[in-house]
PDB file of N, CA, C and O in Angstrom:
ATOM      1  N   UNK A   1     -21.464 -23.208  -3.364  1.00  0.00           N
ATOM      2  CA  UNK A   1     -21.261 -24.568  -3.801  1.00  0.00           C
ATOM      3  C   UNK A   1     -22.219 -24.911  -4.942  1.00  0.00           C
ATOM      4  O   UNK A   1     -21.696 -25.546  -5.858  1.00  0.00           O
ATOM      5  N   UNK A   2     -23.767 -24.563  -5.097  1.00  0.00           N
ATOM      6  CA  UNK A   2     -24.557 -24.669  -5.864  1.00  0.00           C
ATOM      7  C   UNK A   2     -23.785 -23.822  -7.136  1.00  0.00           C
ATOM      8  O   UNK A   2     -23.779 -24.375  -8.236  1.00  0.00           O
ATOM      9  N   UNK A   3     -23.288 -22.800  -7.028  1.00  0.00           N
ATOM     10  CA  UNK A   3     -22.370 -22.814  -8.471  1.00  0.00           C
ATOM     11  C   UNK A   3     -21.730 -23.130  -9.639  1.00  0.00           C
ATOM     12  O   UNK A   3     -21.782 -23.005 -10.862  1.00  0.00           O
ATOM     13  N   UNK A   4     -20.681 -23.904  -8.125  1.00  0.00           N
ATOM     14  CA  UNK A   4     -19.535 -25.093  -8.831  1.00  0.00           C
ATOM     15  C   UNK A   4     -20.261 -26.498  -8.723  1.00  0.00           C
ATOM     16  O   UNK A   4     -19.721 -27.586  -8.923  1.00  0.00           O
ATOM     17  N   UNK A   5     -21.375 -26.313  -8.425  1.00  0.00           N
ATOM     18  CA  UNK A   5     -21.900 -27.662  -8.479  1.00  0.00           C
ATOM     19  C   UNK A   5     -22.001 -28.684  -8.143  1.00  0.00           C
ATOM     20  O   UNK A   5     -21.991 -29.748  -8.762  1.00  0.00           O
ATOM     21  N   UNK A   6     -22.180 -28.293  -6.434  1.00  0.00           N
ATOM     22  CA  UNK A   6     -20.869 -29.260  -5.323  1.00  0.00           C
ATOM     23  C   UNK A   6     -21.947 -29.845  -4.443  1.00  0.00           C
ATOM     24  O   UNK A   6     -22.879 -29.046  -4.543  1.00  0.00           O
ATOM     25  N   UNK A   7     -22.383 -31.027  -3.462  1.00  0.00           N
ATOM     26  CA  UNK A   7     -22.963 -31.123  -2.315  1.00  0.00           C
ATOM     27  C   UNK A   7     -22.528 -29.661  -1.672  1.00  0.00           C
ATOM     28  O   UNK A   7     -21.584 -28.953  -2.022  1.00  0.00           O
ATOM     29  N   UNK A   8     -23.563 -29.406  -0.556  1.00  0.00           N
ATOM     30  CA  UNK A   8     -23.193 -28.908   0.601  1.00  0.00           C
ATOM     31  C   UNK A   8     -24.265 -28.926   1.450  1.00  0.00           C
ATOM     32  O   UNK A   8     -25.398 -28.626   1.072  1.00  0.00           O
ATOM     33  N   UNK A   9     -23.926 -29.345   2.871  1.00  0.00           N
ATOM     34  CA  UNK A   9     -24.870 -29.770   3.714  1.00  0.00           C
ATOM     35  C   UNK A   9     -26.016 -28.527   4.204  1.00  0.00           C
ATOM     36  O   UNK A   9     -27.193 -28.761   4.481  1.00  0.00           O
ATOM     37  N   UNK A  10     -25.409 -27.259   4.232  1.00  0.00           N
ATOM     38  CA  UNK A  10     -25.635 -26.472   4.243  1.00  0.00           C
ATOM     39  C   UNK A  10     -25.373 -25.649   6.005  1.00  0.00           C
ATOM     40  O   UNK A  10     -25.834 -24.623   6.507  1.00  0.00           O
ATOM     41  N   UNK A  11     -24.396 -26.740   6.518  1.00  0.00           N
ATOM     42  CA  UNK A  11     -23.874 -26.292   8.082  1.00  0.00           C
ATOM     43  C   UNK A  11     -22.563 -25.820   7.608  1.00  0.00           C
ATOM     44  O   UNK A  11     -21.879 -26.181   6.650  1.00  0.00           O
ATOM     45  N   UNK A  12     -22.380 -24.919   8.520  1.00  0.00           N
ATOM     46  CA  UNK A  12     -21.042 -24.098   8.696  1.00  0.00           C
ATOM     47  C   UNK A  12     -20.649 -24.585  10.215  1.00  0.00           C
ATOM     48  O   UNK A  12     -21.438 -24.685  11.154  1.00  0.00           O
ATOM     49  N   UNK A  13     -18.755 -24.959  10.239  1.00  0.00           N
ATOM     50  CA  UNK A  13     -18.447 -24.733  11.488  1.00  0.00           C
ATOM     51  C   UNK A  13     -17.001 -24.360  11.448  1.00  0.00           C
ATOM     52  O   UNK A  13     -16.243 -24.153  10.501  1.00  0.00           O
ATOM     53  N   UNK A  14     -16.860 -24.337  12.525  1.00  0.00           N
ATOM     54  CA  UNK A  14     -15.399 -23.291  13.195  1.00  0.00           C
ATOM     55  C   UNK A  14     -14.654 -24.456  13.947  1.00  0.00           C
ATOM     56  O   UNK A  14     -15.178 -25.380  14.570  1.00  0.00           O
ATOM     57  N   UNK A  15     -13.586 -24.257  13.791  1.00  0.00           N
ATOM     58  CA  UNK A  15     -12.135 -25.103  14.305  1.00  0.00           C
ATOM     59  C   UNK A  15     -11.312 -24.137  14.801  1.00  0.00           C
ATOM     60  O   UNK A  15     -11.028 -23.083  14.231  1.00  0.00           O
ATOM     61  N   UNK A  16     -10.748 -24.682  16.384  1.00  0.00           N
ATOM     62  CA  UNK A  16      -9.668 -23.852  16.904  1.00  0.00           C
ATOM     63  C   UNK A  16      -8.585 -23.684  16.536  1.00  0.00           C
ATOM     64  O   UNK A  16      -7.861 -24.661  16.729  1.00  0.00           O
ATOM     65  N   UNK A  17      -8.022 -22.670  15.972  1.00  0.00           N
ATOM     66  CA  UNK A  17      -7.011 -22.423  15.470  1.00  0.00           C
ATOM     67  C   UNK A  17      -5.851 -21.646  16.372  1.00  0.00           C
ATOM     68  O   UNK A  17      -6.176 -20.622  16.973  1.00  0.00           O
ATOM     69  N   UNK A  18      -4.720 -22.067  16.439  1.00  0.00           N
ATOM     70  CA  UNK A  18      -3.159 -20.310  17.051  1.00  0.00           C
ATOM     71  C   UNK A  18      -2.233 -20.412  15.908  1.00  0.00           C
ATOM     72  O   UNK A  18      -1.798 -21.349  15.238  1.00  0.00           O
ATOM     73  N   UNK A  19      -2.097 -19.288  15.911  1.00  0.00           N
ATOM     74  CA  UNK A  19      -1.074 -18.751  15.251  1.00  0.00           C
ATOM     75  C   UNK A  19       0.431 -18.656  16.021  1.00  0.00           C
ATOM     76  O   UNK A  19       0.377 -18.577  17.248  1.00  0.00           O
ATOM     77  N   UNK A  20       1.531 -18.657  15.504  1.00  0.00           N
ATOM     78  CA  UNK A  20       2.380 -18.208  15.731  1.00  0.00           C
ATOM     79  C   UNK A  20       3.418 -17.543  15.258  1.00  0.00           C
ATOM     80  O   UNK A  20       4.067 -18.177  14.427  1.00  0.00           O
ATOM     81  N   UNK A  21       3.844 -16.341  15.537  1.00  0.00           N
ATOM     82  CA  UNK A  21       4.748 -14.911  14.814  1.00  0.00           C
ATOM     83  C   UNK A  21       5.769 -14.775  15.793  1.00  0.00           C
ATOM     84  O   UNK A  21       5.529 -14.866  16.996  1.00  0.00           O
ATOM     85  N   UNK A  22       7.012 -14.538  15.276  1.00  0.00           N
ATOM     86  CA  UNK A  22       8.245 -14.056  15.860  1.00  0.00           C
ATOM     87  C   UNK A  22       7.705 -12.566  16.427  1.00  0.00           C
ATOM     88  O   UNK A  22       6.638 -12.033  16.122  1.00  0.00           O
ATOM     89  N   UNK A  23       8.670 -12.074  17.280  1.00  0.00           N
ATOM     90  CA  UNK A  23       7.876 -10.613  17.323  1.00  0.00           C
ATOM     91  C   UNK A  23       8.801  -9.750  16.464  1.00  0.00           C
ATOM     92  O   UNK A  23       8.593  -8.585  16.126  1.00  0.00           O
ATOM     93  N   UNK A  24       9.932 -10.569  16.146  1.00  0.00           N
ATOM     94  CA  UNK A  24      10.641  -9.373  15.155  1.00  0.00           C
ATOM     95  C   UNK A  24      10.143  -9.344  13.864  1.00  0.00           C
ATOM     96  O   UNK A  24      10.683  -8.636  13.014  1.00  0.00           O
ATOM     97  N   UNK A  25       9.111 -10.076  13.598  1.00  0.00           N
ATOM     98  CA  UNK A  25       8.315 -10.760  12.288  1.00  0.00           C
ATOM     99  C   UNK A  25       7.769  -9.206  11.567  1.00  0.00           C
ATOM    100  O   UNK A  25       6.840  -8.593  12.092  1.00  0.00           O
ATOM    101  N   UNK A  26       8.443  -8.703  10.372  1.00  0.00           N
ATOM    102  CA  UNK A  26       8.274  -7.459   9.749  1.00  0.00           C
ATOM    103  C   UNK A  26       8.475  -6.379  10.363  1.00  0.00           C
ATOM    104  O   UNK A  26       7.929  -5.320  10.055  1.00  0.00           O
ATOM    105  N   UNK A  27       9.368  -6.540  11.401  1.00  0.00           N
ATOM    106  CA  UNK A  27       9.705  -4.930  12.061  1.00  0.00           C
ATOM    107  C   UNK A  27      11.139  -4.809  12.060  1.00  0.00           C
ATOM    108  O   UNK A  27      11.873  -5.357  12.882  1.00  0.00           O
ATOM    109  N   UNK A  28      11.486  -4.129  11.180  1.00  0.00           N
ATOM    110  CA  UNK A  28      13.157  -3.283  10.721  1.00  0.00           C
ATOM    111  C   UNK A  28      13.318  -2.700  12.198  1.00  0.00           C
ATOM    112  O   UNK A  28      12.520  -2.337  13.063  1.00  0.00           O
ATOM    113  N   UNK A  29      15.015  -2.788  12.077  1.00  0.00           N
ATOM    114  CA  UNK A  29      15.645  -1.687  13.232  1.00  0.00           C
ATOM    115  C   UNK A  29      15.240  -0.262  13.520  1.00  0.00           C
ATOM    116  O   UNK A  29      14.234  -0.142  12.820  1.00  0.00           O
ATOM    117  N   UNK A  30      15.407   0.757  14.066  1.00  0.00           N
ATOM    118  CA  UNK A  30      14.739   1.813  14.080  1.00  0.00           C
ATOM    119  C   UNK A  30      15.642   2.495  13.040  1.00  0.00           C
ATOM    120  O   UNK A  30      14.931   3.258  12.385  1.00  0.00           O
ATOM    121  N   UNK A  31      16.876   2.532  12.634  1.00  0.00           N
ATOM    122  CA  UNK A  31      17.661   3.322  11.614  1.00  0.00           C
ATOM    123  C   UNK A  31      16.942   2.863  10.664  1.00  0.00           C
ATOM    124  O   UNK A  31      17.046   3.643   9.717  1.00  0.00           O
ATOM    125  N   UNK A  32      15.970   1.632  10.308  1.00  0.00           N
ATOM    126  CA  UNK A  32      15.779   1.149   8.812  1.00  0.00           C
ATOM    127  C   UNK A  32      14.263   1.366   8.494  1.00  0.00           C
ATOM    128  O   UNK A  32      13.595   0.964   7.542  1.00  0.00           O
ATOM    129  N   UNK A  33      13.891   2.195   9.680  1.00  0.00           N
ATOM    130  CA  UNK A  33      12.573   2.292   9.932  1.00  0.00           C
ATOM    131  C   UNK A  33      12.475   3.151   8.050  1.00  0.00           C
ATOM    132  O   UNK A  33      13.389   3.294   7.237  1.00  0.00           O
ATOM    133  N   UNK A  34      10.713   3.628   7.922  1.00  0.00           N
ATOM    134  CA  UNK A  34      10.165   4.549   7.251  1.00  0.00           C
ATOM    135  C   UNK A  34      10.554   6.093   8.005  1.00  0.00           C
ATOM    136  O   UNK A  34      10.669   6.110   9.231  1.00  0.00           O
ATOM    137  N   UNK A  35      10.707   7.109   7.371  1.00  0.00           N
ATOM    138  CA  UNK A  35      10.010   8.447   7.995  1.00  0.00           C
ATOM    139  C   UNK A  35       9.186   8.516   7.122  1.00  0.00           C
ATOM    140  O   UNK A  35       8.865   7.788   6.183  1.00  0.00           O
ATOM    141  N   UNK A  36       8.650  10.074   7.756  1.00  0.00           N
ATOM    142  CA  UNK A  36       7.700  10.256   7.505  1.00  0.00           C
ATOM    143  C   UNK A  36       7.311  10.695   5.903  1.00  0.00           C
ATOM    144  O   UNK A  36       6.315  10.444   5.225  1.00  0.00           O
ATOM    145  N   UNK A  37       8.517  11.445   5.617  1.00  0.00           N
ATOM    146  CA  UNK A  37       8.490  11.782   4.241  1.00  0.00           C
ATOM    147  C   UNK A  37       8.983  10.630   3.279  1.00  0.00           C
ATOM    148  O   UNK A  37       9.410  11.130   2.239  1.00  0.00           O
ATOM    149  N   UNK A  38       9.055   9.405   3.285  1.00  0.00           N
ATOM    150  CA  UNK A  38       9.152   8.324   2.432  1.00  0.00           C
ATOM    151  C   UNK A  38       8.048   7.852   1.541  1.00  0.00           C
ATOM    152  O   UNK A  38       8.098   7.452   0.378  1.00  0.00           O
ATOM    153  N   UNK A  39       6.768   8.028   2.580  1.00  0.00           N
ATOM    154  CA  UNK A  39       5.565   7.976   2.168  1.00  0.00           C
ATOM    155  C   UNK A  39       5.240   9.684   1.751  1.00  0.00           C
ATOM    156  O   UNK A  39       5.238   9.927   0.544  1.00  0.00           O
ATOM    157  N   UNK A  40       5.015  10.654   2.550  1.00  0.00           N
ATOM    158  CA  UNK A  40       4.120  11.903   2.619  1.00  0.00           C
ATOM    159  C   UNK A  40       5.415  13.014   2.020  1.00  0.00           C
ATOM    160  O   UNK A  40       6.579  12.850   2.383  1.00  0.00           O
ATOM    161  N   UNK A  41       5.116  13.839   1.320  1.00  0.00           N
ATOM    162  CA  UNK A  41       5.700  15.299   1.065  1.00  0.00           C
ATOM    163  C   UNK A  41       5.649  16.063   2.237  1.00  0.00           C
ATOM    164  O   UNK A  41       4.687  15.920   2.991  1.00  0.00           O
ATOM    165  N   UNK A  42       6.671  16.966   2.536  1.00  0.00           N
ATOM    166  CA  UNK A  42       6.746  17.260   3.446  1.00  0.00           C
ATOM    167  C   UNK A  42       6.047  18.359   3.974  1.00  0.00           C
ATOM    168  O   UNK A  42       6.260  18.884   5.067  1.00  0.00           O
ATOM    169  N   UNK A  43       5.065  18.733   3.008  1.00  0.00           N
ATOM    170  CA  UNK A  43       3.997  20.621   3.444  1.00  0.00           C
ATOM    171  C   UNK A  43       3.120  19.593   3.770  1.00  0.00           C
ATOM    172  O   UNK A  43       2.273  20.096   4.508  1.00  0.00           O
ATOM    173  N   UNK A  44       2.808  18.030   3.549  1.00  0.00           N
ATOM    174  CA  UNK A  44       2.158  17.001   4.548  1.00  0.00           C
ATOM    175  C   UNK A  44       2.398  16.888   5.596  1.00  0.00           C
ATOM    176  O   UNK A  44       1.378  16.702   6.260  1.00  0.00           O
ATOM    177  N   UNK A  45       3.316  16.903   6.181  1.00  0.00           N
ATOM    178  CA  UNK A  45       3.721  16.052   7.557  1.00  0.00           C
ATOM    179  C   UNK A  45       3.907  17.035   8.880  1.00  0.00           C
ATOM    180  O   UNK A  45       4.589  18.000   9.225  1.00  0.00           O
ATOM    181  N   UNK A  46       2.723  16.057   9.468  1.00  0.00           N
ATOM    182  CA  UNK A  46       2.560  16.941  10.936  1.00  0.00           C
ATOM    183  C   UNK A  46       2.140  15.704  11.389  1.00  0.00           C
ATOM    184  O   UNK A  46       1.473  14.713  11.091  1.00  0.00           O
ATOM    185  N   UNK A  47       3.029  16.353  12.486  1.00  0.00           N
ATOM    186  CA  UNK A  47       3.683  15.433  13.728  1.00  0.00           C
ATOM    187  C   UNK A  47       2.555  14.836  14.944  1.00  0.00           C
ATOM    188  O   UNK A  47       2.542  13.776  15.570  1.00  0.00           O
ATOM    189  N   UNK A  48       1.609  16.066  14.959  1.00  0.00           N
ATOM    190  CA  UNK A  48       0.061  15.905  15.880  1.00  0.00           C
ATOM    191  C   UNK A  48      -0.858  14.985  15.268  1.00  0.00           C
ATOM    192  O   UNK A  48      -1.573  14.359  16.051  1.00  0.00           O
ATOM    193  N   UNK A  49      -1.047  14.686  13.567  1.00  0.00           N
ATOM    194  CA  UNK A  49      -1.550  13.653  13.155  1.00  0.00           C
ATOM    195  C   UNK A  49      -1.640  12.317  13.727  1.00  0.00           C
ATOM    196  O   UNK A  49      -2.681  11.825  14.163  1.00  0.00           O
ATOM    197  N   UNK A  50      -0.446  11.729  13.704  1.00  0.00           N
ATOM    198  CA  UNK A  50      -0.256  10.480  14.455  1.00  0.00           C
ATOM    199  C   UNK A  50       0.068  10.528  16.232  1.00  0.00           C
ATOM    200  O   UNK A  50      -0.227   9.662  17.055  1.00  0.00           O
ATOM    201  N   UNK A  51       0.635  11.594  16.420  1.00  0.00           N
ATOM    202  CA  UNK A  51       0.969  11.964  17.699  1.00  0.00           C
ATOM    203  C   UNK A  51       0.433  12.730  18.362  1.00  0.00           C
ATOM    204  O   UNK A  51       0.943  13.839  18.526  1.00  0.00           O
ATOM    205  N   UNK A  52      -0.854  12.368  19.002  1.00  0.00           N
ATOM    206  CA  UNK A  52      -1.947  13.429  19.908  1.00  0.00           C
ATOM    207  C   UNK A  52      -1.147  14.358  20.493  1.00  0.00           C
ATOM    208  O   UNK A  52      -1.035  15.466  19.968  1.00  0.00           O
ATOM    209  N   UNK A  53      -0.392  13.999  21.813  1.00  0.00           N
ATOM    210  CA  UNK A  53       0.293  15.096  22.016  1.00  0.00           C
ATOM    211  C   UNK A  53       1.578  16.136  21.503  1.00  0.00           C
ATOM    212  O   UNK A  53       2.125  16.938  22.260  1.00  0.00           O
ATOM    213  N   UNK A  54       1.832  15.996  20.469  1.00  0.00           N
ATOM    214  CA  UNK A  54       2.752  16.713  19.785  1.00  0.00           C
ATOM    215  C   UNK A  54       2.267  17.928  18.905  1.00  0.00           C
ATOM    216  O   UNK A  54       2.925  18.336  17.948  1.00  0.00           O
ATOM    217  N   UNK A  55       1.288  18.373  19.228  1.00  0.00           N
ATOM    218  CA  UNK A  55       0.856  19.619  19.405  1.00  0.00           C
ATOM    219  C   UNK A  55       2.345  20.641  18.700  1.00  0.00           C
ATOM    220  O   UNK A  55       3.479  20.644  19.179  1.00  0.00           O
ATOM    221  N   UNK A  56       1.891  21.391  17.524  1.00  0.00           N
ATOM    222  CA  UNK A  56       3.304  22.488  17.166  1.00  0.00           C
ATOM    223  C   UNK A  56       4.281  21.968  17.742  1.00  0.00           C
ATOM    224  O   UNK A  56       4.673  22.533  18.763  1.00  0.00           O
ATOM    225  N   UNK A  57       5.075  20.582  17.223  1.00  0.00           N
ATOM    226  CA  UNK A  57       5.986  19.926  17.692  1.00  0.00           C
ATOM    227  C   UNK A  57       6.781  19.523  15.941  1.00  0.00           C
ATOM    228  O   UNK A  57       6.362  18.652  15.178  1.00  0.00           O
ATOM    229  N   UNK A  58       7.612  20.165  15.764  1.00  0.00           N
ATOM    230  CA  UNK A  58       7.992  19.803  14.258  1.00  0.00           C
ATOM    231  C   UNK A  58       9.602  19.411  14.309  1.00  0.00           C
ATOM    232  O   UNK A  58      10.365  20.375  14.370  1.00  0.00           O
ATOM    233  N   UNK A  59      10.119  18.247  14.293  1.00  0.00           N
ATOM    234  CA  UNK A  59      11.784  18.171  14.348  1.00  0.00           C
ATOM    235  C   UNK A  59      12.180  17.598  13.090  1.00  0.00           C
ATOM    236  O   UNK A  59      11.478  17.027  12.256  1.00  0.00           O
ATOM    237  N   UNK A  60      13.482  17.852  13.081  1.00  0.00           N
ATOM    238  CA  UNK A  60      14.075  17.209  11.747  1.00  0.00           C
ATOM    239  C   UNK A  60      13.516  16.166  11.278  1.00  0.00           C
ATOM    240  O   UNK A  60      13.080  16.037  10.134  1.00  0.00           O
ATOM    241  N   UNK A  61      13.502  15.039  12.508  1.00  0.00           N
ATOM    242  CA  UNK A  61      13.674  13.525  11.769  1.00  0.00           C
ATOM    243  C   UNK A  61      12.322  12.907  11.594  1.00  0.00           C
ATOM    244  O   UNK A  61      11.899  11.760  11.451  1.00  0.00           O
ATOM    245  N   UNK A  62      11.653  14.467  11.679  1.00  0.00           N
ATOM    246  CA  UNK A  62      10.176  13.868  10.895  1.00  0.00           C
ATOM    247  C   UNK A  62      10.254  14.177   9.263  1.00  0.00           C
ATOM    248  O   UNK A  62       9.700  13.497   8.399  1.00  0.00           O
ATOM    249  N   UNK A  63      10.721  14.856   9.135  1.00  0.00           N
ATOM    250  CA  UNK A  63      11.328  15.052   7.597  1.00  0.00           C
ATOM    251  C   UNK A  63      12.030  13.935   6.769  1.00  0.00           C
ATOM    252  O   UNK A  63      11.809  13.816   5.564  1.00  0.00           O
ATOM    253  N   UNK A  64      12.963  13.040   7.515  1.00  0.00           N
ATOM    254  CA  UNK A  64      14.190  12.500   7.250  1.00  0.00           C
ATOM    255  C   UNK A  64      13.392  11.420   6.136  1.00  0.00           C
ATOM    256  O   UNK A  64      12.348  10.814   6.380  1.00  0.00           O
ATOM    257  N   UNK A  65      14.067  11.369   5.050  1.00  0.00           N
ATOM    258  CA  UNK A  65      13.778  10.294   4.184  1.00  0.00           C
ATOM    259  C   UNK A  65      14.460   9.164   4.035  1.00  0.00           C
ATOM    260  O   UNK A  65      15.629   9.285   3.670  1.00  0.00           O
ATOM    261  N   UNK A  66      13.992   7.973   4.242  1.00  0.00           N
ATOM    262  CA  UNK A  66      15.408   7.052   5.005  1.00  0.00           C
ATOM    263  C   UNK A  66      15.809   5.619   3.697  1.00  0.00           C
ATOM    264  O   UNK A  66      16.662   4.746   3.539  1.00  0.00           O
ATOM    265  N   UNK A  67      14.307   6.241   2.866  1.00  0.00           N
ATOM    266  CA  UNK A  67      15.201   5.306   1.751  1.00  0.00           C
ATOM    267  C   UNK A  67      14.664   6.227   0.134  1.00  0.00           C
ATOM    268  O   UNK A  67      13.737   6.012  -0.647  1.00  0.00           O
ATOM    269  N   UNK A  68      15.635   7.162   0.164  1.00  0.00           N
ATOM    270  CA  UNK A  68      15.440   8.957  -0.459  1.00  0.00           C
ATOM    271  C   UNK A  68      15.187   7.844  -2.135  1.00  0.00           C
ATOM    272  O   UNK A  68      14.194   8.189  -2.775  1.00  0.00           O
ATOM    273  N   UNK A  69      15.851   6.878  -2.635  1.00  0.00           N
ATOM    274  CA  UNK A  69      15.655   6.288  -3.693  1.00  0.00           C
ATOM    275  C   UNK A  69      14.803   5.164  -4.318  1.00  0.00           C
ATOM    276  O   UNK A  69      14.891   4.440  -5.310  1.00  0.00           O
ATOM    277  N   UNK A  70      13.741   5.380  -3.061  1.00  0.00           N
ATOM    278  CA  UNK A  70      12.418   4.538  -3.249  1.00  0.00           C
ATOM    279  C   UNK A  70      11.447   5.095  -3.257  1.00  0.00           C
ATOM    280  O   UNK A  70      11.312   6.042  -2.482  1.00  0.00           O
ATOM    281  N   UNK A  71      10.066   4.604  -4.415  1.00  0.00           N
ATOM    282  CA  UNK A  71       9.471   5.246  -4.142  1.00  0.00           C
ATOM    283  C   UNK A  71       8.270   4.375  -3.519  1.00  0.00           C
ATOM    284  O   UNK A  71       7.993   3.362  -4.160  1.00  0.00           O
ATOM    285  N   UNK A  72       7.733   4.557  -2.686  1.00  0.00           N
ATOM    286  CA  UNK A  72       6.665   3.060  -1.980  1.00  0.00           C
ATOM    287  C   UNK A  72       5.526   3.323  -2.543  1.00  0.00           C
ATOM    288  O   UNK A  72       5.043   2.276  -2.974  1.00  0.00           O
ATOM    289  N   UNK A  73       4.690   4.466  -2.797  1.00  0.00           N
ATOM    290  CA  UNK A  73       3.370   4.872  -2.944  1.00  0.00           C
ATOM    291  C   UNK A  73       3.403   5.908  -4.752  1.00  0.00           C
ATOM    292  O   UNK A  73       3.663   7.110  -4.684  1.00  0.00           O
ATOM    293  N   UNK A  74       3.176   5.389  -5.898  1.00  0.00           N
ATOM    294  CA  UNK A  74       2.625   6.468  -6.460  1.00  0.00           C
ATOM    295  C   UNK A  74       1.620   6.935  -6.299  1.00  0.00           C
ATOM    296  O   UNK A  74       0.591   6.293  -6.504  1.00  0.00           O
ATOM    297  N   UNK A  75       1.613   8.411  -5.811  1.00  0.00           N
ATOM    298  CA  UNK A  75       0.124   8.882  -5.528  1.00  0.00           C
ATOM    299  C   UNK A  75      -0.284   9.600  -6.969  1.00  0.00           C
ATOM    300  O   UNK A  75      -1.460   9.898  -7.176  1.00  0.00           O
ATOM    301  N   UNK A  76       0.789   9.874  -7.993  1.00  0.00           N
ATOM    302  CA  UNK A  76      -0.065  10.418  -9.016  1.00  0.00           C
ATOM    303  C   UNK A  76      -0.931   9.359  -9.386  1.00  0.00           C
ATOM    304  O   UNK A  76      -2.097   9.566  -9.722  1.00  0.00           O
ATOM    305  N   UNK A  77      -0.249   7.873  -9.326  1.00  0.00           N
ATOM    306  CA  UNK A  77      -1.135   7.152  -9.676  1.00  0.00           C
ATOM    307  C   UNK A  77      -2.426   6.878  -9.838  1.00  0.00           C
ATOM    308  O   UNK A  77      -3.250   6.676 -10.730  1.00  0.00           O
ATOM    309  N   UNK A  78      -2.280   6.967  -8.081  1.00  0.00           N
ATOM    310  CA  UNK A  78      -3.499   7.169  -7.302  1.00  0.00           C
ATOM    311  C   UNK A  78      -4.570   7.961  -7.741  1.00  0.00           C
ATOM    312  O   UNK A  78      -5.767   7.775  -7.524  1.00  0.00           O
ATOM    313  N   UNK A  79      -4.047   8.840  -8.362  1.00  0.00           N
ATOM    314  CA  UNK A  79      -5.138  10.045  -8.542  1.00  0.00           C
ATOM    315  C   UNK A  79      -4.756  11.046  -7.475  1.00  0.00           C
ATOM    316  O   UNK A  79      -5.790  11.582  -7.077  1.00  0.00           O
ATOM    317  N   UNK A  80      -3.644  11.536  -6.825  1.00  0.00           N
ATOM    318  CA  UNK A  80      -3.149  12.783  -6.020  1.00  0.00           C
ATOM    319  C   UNK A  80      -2.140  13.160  -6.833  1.00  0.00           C
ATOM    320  O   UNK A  80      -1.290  12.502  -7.433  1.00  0.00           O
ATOM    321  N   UNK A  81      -2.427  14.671  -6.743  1.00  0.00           N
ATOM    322  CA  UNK A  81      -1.622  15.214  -7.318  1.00  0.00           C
ATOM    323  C   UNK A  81      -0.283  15.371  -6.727  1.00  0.00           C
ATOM    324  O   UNK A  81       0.600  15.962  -7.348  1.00  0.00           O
TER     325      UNK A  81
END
């Protein structure tokens, strides 16, 4: 406040606040979901990463790219090659 050049008493306080969210609030159907390769290349994607027990567990529809004409992440961007 001494910045902008403002009073300030110099107390801070807190007010009770709730929120409220649908629970469908940003969660797509499971067909409209992400896989895994939407985000990650696929010599990336292992299944034990996110899934403790899936241990040498590799199936198709961890591959499946579910929106093949988007791209969400440039990682060259990023700086990944």
């Amino acid at each position: 406040m001494e910045y902008l050049g403002m009073p300030f008493s110099g107390e801070i306080g807190f007010i009770e606040t709730e929120m409220y969210t649908g629970i469908h609030h940003e969660v797509v159907p499971k067909k409209k979901s992400l896989g895994c390769t939407d985000c990650h290349i696929k010599e990336a994607v292992n299944s034990s990463r996110c899934h403790k027990k899936a241990e040498e567990i590799q199936l198709p529809e961890h591959y499946k790219k579910t929106y093949p004409n988007i791209k969400f992440l440039d990682f060259e961007e990023l700086g990944y090659e």
